[in-house]
Each structure stands twice: as C-alpha cells, then as structure tokens.
Backbone bond lengths (Angstrom), bond angles and torsions (degrees), N, CA, C in turn:
res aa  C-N    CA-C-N  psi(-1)  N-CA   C-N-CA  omega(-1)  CA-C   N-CA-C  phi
1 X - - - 1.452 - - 1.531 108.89 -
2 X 1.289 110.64 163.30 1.927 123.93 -157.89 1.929 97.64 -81.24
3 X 1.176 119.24 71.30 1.250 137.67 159.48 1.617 109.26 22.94
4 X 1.934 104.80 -56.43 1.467 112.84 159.29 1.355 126.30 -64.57
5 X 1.415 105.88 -37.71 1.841 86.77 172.90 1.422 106.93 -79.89
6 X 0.956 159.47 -12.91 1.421 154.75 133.26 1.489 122.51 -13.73
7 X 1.373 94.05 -54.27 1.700 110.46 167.60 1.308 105.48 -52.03
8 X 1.293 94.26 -57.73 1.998 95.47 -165.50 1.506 113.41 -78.97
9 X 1.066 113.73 -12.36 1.352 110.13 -170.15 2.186 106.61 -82.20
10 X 1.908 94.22 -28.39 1.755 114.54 177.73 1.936 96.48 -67.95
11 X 1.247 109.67 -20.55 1.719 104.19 -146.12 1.947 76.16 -100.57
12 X 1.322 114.61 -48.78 1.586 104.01 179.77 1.532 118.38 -60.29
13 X 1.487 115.47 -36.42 1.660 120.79 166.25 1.527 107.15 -43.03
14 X 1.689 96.86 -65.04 1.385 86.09 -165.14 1.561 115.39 -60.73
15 X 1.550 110.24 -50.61 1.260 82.04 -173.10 1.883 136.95 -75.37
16 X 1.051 92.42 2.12 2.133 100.50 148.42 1.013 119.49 -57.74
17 X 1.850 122.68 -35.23 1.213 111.50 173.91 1.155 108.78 -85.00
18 X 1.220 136.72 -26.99 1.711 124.17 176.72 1.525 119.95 -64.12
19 X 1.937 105.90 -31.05 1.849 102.27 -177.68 1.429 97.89 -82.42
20 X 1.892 135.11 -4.54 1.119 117.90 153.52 1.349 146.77 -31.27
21 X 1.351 73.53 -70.70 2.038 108.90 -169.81 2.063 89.51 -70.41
22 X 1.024 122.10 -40.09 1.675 110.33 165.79 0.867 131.89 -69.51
23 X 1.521 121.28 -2.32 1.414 116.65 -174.48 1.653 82.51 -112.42
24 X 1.035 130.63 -17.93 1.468 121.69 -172.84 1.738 96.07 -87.55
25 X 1.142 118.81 -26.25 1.272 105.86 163.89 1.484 143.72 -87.91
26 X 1.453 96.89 11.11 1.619 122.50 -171.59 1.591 105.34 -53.80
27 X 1.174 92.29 -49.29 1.988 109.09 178.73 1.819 96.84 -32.99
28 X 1.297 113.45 -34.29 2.110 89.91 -167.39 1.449 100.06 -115.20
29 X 1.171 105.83 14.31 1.693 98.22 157.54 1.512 119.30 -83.18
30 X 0.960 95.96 125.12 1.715 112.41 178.29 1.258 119.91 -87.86
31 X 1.846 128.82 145.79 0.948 131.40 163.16 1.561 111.49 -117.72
32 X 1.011 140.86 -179.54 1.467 138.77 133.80 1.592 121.22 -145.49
33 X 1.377 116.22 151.63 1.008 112.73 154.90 1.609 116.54 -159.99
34 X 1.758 98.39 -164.57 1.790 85.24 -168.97 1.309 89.11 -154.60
35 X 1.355 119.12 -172.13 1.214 133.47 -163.87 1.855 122.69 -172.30
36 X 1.076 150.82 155.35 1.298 144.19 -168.70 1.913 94.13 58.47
37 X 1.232 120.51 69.30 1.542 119.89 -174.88 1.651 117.01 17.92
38 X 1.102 105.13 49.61 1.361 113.01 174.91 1.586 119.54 99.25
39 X 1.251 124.18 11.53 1.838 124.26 -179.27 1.103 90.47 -86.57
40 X 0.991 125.03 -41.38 2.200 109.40 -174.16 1.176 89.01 -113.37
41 X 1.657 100.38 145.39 1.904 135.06 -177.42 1.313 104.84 -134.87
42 X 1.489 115.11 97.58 1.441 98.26 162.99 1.315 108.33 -118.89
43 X 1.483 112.32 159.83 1.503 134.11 -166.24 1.411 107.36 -134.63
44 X 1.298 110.57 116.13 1.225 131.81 -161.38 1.811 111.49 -121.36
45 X 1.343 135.95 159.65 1.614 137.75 -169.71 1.332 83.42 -102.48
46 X 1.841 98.63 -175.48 1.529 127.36 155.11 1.595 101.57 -73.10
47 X 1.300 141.31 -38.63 1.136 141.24 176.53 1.754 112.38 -63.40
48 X 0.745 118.81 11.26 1.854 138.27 160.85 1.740 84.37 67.33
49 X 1.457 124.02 24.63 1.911 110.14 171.59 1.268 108.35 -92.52
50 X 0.936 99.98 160.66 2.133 111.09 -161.91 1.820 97.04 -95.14
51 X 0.937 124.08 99.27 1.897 128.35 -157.85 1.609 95.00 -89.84
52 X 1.168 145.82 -23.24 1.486 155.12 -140.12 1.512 127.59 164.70
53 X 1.244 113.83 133.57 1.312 113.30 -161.84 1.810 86.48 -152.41
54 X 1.570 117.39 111.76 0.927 123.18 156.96 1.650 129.46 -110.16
55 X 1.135 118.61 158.39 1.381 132.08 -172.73 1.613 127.66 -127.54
56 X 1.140 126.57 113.43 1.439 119.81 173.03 1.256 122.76 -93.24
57 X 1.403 96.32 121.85 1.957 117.59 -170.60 1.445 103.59 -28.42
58 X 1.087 132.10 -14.50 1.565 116.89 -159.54 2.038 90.19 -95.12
59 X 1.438 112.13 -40.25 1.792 97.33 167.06 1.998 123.50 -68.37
60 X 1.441 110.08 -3.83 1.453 95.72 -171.07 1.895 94.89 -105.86
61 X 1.699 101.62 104.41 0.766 137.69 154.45 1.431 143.37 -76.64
62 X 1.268 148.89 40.02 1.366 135.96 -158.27 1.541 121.61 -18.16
63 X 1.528 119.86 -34.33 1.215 128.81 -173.89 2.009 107.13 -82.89
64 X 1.600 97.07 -17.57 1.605 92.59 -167.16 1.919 99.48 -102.02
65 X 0.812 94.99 21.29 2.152 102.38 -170.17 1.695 94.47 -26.46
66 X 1.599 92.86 -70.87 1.841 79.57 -166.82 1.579 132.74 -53.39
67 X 1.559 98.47 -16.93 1.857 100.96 -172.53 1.576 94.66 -83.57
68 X 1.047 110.54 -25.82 1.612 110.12 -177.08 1.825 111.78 -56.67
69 X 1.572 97.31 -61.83 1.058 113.00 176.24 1.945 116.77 -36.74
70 X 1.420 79.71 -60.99 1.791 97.74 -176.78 1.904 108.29 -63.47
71 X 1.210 124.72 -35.85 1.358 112.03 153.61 1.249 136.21 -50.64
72 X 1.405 117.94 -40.03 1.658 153.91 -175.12 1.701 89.99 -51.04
73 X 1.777 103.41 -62.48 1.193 84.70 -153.78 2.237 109.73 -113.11
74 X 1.365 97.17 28.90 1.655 115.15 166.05 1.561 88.64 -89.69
75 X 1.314 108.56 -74.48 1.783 100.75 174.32 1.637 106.57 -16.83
76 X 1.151 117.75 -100.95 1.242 158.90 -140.74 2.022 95.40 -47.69
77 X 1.603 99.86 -22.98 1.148 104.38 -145.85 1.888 91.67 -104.39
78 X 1.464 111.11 -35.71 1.047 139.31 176.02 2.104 103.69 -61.88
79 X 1.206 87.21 -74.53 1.691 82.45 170.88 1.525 127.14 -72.90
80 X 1.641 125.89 13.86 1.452 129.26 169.29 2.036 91.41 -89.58
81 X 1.285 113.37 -32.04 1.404 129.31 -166.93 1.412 92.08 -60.19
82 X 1.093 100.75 -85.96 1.326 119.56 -167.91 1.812 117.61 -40.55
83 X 1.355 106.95 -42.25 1.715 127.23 165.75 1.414 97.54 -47.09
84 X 1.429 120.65 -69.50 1.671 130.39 -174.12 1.646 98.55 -36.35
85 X 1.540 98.95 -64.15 1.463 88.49 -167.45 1.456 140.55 -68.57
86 X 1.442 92.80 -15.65 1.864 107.25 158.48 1.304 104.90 -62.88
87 X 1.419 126.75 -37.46 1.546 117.81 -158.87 1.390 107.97 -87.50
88 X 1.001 105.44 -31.55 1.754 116.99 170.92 1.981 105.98 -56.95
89 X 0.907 90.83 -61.23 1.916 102.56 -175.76 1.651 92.78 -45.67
90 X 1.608 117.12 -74.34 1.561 120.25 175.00 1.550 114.59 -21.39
91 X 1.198 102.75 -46.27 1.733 95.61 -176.92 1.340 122.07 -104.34
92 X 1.475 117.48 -22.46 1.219 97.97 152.94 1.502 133.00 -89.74
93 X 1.273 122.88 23.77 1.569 128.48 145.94 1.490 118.39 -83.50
94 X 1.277 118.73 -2.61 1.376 122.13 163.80 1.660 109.57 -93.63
95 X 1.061 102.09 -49.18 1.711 106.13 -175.99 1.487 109.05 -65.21
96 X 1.564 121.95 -32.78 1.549 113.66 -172.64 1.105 90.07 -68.11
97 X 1.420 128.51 -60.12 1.865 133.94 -144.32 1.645 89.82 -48.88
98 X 1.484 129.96 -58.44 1.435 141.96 -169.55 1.510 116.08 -45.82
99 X 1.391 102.67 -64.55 1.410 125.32 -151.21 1.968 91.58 -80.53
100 X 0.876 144.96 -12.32 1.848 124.83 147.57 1.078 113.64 -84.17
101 X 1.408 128.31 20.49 1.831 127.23 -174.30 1.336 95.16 -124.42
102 X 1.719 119.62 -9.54 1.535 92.19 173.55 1.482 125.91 -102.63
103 X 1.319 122.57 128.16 1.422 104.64 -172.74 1.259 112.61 -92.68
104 X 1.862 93.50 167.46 1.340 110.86 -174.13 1.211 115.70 89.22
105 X 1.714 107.16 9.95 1.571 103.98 -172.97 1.792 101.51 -133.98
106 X 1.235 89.51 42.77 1.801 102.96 -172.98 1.820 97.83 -47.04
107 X 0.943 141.96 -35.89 1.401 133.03 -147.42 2.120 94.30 -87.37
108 X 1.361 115.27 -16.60 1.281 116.90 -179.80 1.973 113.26 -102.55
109 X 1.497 109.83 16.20 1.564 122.95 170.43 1.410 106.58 -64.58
C-alpha cells in the first residue's frame, strides 16, 4: 500500500480517537444561562442536557404560569446553544490540529 495513504489513513485513526475521548468528555462542559434579568438559571453540559434549572421566588407566581414557562424555556434554550457551541469549538480544535498533518489531502488545508 502507497506509504502516504498509510500516513493518512494513522493521522485519520488518530484523530477519531481524539474527537472520541472529547465527546466522551462533553458531560463536564458547562454552559449557563438566564433569562427574565436573571430569575431563571439554566445550566446546561457539552452533551446539550439541561443539568439545573433554577428559579427566584420573586418569578413563581401562580397568576404568571405562562411567563414563567416562557422564561424556563428562552433560558433553557439559550444555555443548550451556548453548550453546542462549546462542544463544537472542543472538536474542532481536535480536527484542525489533524486535518493539515494529513497528506494527500491538500483540498482539506
């Protein structure tokens, strides 16, 4: 086999094993965010799951249900965003470092 695709084929292994081990570590990346100037807090992973969702007594209203709701989930929606985009950055700092080391694959520099 062509000595260079050998190369590239060790440099594509490895780096599968590096966006592995980051996606297995997605779980302790943190996001947060909030909404209603701070009455809803949600805290969200690299795995885009919603880990915590806090509230300050002054929004839980019986009379305000729907604004509650609708904060709940701008929060909620805001810190899954924000999670994505840490997790995105995580892997593509593994994939850039890789992808100019493999040759023969000039069109992905």
């Amino acid at each position: 086999m062509n000595p260079e695709l050998m190369k590239a084929l060790e440099q594509v292994q490895k780096m599968q094993d590096e966006v592995s081990k980051v996606q297995e570590s997605l779980g302790t990346v943190i996001a947060s965010a909030e909404a209603g100037g701070g009455m809803v807090k949600v805290i969200a992973n690299g795995k885009q799951e919603i880990i915590s969702i806090k509230l300050e007594k002054e929004v839980i209203d019986p009379n305000e249900q729907e604004m509650l709701e609708d904060l709940i989930v701008a929060a909620a929606n805001r810190a899954i965003s924000k999670a994505k985009e840490l997790a995105e950055e995580k892997v593509s700092s593994v994939t850039n470092t890789f992808m100019p080391n493999i040759p023969g694959l000039p069109f992905m520099k």
